[in-house]
matplotlib code that plots the C-alpha trace (Angstrom):
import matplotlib.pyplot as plt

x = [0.0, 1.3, -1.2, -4.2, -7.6, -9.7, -13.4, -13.7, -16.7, -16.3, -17.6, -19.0, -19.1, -20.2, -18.4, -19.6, -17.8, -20.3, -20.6, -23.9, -25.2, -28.3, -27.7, -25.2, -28.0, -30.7, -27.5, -27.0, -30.9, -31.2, -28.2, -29.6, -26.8, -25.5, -22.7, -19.3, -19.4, -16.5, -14.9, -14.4, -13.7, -11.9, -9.5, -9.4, -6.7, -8.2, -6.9, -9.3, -9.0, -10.8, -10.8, -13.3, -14.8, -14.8, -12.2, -12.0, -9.6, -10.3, -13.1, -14.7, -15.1, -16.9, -15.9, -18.9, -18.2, -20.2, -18.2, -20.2, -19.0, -16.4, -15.5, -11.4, -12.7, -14.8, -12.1, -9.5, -12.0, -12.1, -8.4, -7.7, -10.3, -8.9, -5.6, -6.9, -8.7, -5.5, -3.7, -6.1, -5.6, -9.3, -8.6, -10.1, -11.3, -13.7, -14.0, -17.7, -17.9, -21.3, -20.4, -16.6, -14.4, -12.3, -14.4, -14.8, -10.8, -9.9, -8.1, -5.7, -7.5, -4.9, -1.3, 0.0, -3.4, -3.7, -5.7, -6.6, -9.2, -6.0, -4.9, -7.2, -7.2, -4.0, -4.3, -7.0, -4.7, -1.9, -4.2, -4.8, -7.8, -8.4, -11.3, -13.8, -17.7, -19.2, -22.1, -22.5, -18.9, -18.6, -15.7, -15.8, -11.9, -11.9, -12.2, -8.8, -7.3, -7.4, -5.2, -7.6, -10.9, -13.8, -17.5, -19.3, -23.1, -25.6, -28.6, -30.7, -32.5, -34.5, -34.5, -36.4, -38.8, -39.9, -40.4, -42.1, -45.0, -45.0, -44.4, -46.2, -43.4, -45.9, -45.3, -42.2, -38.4, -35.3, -33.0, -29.1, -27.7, -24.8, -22.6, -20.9, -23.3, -25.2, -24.5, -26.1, -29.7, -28.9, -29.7, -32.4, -34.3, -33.7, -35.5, -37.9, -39.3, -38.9, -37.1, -33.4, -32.4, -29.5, -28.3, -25.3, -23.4, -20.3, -18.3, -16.0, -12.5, -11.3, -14.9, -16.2, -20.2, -20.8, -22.2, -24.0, -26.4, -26.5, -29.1, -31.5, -31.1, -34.2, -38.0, -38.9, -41.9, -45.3, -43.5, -42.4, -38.7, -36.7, -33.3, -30.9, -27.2, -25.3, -24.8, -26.0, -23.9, -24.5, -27.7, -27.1, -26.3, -29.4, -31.5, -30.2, -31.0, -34.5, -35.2, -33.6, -36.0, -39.5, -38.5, -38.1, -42.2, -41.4, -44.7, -42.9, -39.5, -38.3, -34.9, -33.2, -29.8, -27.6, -25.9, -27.5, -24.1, -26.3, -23.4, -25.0, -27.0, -28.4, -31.5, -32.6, -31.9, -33.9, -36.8, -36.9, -40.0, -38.6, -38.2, -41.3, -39.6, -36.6, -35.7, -32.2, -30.8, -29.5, -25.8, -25.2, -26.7, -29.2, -30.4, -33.7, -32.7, -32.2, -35.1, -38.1, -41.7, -40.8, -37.7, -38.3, -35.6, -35.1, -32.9, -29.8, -29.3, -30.8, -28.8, -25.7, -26.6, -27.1, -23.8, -22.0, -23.8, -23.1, -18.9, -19.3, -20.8, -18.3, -21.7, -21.7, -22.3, -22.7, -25.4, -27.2, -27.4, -28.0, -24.8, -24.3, -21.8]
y = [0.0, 3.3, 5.8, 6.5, 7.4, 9.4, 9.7, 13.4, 15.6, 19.1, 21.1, 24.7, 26.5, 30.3, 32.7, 36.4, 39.2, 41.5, 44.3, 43.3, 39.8, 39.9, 39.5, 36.4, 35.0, 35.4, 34.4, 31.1, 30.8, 30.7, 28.3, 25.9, 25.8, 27.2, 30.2, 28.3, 29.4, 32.3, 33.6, 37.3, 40.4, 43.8, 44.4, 47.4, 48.7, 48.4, 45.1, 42.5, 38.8, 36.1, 31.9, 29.8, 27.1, 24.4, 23.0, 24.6, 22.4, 21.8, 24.0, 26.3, 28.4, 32.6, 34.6, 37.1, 41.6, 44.4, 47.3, 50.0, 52.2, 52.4, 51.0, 50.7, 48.1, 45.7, 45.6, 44.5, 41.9, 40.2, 40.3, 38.5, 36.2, 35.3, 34.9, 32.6, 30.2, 30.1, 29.5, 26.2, 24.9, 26.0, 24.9, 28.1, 30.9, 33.7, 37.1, 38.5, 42.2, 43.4, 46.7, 46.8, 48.8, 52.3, 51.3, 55.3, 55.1, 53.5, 56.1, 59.5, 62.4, 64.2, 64.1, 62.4, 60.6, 56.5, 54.1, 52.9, 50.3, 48.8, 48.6, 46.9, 44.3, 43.6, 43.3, 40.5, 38.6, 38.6, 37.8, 34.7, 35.4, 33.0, 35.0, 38.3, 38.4, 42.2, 43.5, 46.9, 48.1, 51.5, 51.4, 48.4, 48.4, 47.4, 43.8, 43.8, 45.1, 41.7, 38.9, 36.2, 35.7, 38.6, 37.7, 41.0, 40.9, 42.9, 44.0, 45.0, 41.8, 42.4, 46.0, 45.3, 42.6, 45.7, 48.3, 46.4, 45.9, 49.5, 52.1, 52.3, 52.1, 54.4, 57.1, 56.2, 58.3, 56.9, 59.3, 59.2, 61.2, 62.0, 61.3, 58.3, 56.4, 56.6, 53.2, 51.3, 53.7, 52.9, 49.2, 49.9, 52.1, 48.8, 46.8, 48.8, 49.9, 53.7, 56.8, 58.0, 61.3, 62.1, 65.0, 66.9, 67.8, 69.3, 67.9, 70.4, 68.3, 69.9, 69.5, 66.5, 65.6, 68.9, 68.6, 71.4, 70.5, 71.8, 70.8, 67.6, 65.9, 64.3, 64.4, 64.6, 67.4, 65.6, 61.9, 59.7, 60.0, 56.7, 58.1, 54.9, 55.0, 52.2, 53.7, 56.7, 58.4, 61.4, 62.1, 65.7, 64.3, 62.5, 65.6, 68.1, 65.5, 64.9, 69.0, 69.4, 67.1, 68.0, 72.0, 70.6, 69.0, 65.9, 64.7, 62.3, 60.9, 57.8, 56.8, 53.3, 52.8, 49.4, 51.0, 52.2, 54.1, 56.9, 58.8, 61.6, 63.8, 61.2, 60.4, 64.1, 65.2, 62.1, 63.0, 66.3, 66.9, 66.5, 62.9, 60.5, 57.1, 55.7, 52.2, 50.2, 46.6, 45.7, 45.1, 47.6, 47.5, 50.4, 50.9, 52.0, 55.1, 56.2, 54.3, 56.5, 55.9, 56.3, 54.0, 50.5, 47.6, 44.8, 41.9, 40.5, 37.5, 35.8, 37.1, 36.2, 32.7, 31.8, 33.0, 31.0, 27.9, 28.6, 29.3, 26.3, 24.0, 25.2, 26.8, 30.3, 33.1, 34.8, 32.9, 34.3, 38.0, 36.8, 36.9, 40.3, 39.6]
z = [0.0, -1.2, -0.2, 2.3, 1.3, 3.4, 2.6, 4.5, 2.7, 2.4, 5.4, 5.1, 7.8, 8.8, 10.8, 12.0, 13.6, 16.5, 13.7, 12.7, 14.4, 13.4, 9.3, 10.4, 12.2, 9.0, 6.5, 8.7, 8.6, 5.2, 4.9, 7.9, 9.3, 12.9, 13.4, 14.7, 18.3, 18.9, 21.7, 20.4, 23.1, 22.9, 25.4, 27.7, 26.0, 22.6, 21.7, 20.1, 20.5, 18.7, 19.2, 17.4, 20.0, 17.9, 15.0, 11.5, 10.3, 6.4, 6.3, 3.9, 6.1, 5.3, 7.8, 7.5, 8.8, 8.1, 8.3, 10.0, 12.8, 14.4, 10.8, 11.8, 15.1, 12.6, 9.9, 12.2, 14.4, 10.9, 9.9, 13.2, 12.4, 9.1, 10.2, 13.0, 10.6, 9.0, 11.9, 12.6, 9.2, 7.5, 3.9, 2.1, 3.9, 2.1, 3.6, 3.2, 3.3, 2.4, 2.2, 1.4, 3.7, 2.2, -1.2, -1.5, -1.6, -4.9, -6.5, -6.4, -6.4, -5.6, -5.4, -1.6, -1.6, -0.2, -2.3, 1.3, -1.0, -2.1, 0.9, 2.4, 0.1, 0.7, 4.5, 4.0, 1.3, 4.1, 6.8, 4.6, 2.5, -0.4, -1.9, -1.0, -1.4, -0.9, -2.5, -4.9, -4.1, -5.0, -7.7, -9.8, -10.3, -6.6, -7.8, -9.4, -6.2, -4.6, -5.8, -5.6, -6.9, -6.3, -5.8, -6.7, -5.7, -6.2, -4.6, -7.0, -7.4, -4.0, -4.7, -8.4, -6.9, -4.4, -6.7, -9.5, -7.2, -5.5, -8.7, -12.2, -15.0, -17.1, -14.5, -13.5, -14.4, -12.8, -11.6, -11.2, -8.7, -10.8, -14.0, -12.0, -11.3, -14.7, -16.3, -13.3, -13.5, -17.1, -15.8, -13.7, -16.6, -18.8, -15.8, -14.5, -18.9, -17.1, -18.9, -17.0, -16.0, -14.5, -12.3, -12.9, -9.7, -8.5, -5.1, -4.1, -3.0, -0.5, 1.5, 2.0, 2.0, 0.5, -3.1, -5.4, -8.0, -11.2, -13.8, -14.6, -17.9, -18.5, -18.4, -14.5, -14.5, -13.4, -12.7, -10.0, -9.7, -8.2, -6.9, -7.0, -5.1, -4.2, -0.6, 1.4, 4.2, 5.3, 2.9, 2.0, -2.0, -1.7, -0.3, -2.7, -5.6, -4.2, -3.7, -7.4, -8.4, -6.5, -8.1, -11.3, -10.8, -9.7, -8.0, -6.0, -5.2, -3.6, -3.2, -3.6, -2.0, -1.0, 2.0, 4.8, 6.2, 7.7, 9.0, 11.4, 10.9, 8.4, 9.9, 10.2, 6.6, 4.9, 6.3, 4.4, 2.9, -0.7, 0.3, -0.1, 0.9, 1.3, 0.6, 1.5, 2.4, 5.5, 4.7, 7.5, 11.3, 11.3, 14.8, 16.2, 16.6, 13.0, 11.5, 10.7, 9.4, 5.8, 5.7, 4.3, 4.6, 2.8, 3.5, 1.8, 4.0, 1.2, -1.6, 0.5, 1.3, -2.4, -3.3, -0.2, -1.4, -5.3, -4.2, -1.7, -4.2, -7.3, -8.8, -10.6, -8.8, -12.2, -12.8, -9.7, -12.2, -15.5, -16.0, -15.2, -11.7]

ax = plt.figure().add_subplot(projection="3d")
ax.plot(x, y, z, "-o")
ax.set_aspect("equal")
plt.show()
């Protein structure tokens, strides 16, 4: 005899930092499975410290982070966790980032600037990352930052199967906030069978969160406008957009976003009266506290799931998108 055969079966298994518990819980839900118990804790000095209570070795293991607030905290709790499965012999390990980390930073603006989204791609291919899942990252040139393979998902599935049953195509315009994000409301027009418009703005670079608008491109005078972003933070672009719009004789305006960041004072500037509704996913935590009456959320534990199971079972994740991921 000149070799041993094993019969071990692969072995999936789900992993969650404390950034948002709750979507680990719904993703593990979907997937019928149970989060591997972990022992994580942040020191008094700072320090964080994770230990998985029960063995990852051989794993596929999908070490799941959103990367909310205090944004620096989560990133590293899930470095440490990757470099622990490592360290306990996981076979591969796939970081999930719903809403990827520094995504806003993917290029020079200006002379002496980081790429602080290349960066952090680097940190999880050290930590000993074999592959990253997120969802409608910001920049798409983010994928090619990693050296591995990049799952990008995308949220507008759930987002589509919302608004086909709330708003009337026939009344219907949807809107981009501005020139970069055009070709995915180019999308969503195709979709939804609804005209685009698109807002020119300005972004001053040497302040950030303040934006001017210009001018509308587009037919939005007597029509429902859908404002679509991949993330909202502070909500003054979003505001300014909506305002632009509703003076333009918009009869209504809802927005669609991926990202809940809602960095303060968020909550208080979306529920401007220019504003109808505003509809996002819960890739990010979004507290009690900055939830109002007209904000809807949908879930992405779903979405997620599917593409753990597709990577886990050598599927296509492209498939998921009609080929579009």
């Amino acid at each position: 005899m000149t070799s041993i055969e094993t019969s071990n079966k692969k072995r999936l298994v789900l992993i969650s930092g404390r950034a948002h518990p709750q979507l680990a819980l719904d993703v593990a839900k979907e997937l019928d499975i149970s989060l591997v118990p972990t022992d994580a804790r942040t020191f008094a000095n700072g320090e964080i410290y994770a230990r998985f209570d029960e063995s990852v070795r051989g794993t596929d293991a999908f070490v799941l982070q959103s990367h909310c607030t205090p944004i620096n905290e989560w990133l590293m709790e899930q470095l440490i966790m990757v470099d622990a499965l490592k360290r306990a012999s996981a076979k591969r390990i796939t970081v999930v980032a719903p809403f990827f980390p520094y995504a806003r930073q993917d290029k020079k603006g200006r002379g002496r600037e980081p790429i602080s989204a290349r960066l952090v791609a680097d940190l999880f291919k050290t930590a000993g990352a074999d592959r990253i899942m997120s969802i409608d990252i910001h920049a798409s040139q983010i994928q090619g930052f990693f050296d591995g393979p990049f799952d990008h998902l995308f949220a507008m599935p759930v987002l589509l199967e919302h608004f086909r049953a709330q708003l009337d195509p026939e009344t219907l315009t949807v809107v981009s906030p501005d020139m970069g994000r055009v070709r995915v409301a180019d999308v969503w027009s195709d979709k939804l069978g609804a005209p685009l418009a698109i807002i020119h703005k300005r972004r001053d670079p040497f302040v950030p969160n303040q934006v001017s608008v210009h001018e509308i491109v587009g037919q939005v005078e007597g029509r429902v406008c859908l404002l679509v972003d991949d993330l909202i933070d502070t909500g003054r672009t979003i505001v300014k957009a909506a305002e632009a719009l509703k003076k333009a004789g918009a009869k209504g305006v809802v927005v669609a976003a991926t990202h809940a960041v809602f960095s303060d004072p968020a909550t208080e500037i979306l529920q401007s009266e220019f504003i109808d509704k505003v509809v996002v996913t819960d890739t990010l935590p979004i507290p009690e506290e900055k939830r109002w009456d007209r904000l809807e959320i949908l879930s992405i534990a779903p979405t997620i799931a599917s593409a753990i199971r597709e990577v886990f079972g050598e599927g296509s994740v492209t498939g998921m998108f009609d080929g579009a991921a």
